[in-house]
C-alpha positions in Angstrom: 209.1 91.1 39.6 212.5 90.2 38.9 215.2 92.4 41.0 218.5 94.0 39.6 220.4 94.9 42.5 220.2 94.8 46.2 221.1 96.6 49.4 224.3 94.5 49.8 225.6 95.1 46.6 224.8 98.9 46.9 227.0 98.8 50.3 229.5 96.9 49.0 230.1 99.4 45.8 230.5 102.0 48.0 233.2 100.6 50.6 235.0 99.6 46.8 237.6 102.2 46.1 236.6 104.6 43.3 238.2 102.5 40.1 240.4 105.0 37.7 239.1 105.9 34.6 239.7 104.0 31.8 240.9 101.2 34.6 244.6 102.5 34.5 246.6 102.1 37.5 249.6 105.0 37.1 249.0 108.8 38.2 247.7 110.6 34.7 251.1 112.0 35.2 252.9 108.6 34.0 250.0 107.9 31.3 250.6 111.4 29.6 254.4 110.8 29.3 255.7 111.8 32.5 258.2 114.5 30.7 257.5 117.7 29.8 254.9 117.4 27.7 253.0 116.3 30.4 254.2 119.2 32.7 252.6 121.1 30.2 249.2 119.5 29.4 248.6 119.5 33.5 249.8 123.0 33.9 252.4 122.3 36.4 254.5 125.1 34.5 251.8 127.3 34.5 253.5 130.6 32.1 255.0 127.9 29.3 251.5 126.4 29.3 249.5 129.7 29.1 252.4 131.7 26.6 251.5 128.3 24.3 247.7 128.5 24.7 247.8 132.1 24.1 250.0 131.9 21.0 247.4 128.7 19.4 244.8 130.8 20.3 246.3 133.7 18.3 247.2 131.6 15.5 243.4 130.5 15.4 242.0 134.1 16.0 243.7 135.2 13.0 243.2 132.2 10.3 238.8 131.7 11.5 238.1 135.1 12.6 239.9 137.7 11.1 240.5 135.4 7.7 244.3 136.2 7.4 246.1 133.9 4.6 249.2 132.0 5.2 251.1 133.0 2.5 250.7 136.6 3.3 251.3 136.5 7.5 254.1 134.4 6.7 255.4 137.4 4.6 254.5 139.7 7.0 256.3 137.8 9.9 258.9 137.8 7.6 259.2 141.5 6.9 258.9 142.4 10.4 261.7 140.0 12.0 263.9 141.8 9.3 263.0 145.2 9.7 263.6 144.3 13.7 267.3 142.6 12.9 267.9 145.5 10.2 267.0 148.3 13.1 269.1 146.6 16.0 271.9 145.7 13.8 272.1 149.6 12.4 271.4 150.8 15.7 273.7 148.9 17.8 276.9 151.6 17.0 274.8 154.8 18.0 273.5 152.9 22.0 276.9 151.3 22.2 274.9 148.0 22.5 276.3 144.7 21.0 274.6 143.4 17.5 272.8 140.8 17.3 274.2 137.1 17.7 272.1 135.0 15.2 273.1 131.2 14.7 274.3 130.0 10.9 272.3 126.9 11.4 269.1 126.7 13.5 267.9 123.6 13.1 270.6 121.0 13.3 270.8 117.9 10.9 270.6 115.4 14.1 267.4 117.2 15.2 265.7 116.8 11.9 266.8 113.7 11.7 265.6 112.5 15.0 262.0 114.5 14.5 261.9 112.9 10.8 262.9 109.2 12.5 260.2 109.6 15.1 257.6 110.8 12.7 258.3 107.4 10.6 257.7 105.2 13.7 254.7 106.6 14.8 253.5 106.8 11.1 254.3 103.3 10.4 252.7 102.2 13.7 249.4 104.0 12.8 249.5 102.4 9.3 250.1 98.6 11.3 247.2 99.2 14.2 244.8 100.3 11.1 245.7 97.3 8.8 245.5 94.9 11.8 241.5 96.6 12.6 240.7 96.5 9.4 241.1 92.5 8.9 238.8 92.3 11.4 240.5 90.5 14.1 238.7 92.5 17.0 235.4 92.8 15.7 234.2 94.7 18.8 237.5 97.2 18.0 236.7 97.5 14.3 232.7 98.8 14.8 234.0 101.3 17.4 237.0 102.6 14.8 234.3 102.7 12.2 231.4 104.2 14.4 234.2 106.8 15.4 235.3 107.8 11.9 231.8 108.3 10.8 231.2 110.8 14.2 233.9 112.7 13.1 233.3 112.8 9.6 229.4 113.8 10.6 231.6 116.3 12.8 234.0 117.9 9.8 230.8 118.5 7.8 229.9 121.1 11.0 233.0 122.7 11.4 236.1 123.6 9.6 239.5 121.7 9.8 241.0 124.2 11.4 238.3 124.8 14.3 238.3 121.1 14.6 241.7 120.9 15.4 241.5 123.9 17.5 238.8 122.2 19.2 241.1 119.4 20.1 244.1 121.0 21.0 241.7 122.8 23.8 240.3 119.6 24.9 243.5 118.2 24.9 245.1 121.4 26.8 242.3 121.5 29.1 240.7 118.6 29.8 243.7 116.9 31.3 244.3 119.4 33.7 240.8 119.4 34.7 240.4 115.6 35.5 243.8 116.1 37.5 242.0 118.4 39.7 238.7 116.8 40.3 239.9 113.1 40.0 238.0 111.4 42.8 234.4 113.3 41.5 234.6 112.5 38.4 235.9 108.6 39.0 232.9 108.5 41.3 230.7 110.3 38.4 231.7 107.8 36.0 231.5 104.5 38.1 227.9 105.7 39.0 227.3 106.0 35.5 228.7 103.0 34.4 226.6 101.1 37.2 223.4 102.2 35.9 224.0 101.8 32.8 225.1 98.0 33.6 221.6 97.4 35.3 219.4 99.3 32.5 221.0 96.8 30.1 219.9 93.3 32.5 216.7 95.0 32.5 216.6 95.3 29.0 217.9 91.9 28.3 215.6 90.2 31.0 212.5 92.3 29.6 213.3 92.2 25.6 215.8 90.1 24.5 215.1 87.3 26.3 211.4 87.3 25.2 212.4 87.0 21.6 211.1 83.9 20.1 214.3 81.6 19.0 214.2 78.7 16.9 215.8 75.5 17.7 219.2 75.0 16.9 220.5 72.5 14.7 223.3 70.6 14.5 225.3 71.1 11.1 225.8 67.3 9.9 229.4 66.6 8.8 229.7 65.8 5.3 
């Protein structure tokens, strides 16, 4: 009976230190961004990161459960901000309070322009890594992008687009934080996982594909 591992190798895996996921070498930290946004996916400002979970939540609650339309809670929010700036403006004279200070422009032209530059970048960068999968240069890379677009189009016939992308904004909100904090376990999960799954496949090669009957191979004669 042929064998697939031994003692030794067993014993060696374990002295091995636990290999990151993904093999990356920087603290999840770095990978994320290393800025705020990453301060906030791992919860390391803990209100800023729950005041935005609890207002995408909100925003979800009332789109998928309670229905609400866009047009109309946009009008709504609408109403109330002026109704609150119409009150406190009015009412500033009679509590000798100061009116309030509202900014002519609140969105500058350099922001937009910087948001609309980035947008372009990363757009036109998506557009180049598609076009360079789809001619087939990594083949290995092109089944997995295909495989994966088909999961989640088997996925978006389940659920809505916007559960979906509720659904990843809480894996994405979550998750991170989560690994952060059990790092070593799940590392050690996952390498466990990835050995066995390493020896079921030399099994299965030594036990199937190996028995397949191939015919000789020919040399192709130059014309």
């Amino acid at each position: 009976m042929p064998t697939y591992s031994s003692d030794s190798e067993n014993e060696s895996n374990k002295n091995k230190p636990v290999a990151k996921l993904f093999g990356r070498e920087r603290p999840l930290h770095a990978v994320i961004g290393g800025a705020r946004v990453a301060d906030v996916v791992l919860w390391r400002n803990r209100n800023v990161s729950a005041a935005i979970l609890f207002g995408v939540s909100a925003i979800w609650f009332l789109f998928a459960v309670v229905e609400y339309q866009f047009l109309a809670l946009l009008c709504h929010v609408s109403i109330a901000a002026m109704l609150i700036v119409f009150i406190w403006s009015n009412g500033a004279a009679l509590f000798d309070r100061n009116p309030p200070k509202i900014p002519e422009i609140i969105l500058s032209e350099s922001a937009f322009t910087k948001v609309a530059s980035t947008f372009r970048v990363e757009l036109n960068r998506l557009l180049t890594n598609l076009h360079e999968v789809a001619c087939g240069k990594d083949l290995k890379l092109f089944i997995m992008v295909i495989a994966s677009l088909w999961v989640l189009s088997m996925i978006g016939t389940y659920f809505s687009s916007l559960n979906l992308l509720y659904l990843g904004f809480l894996c994405i909100f979550i998750l991170p934080a989560l690994y952060e904090r059990y790092e070593q376990d799940v590392d050690k999960f996952v390498r466990r996982r990835q050995r066995n799954l390493r020896k079921m496949y030399r099994r299965f090669d030594s036990e199937v594909l190996n028995k397949i009957p191939r015919g000789p191979v020919k040399d192709k004669k130059s014309s």
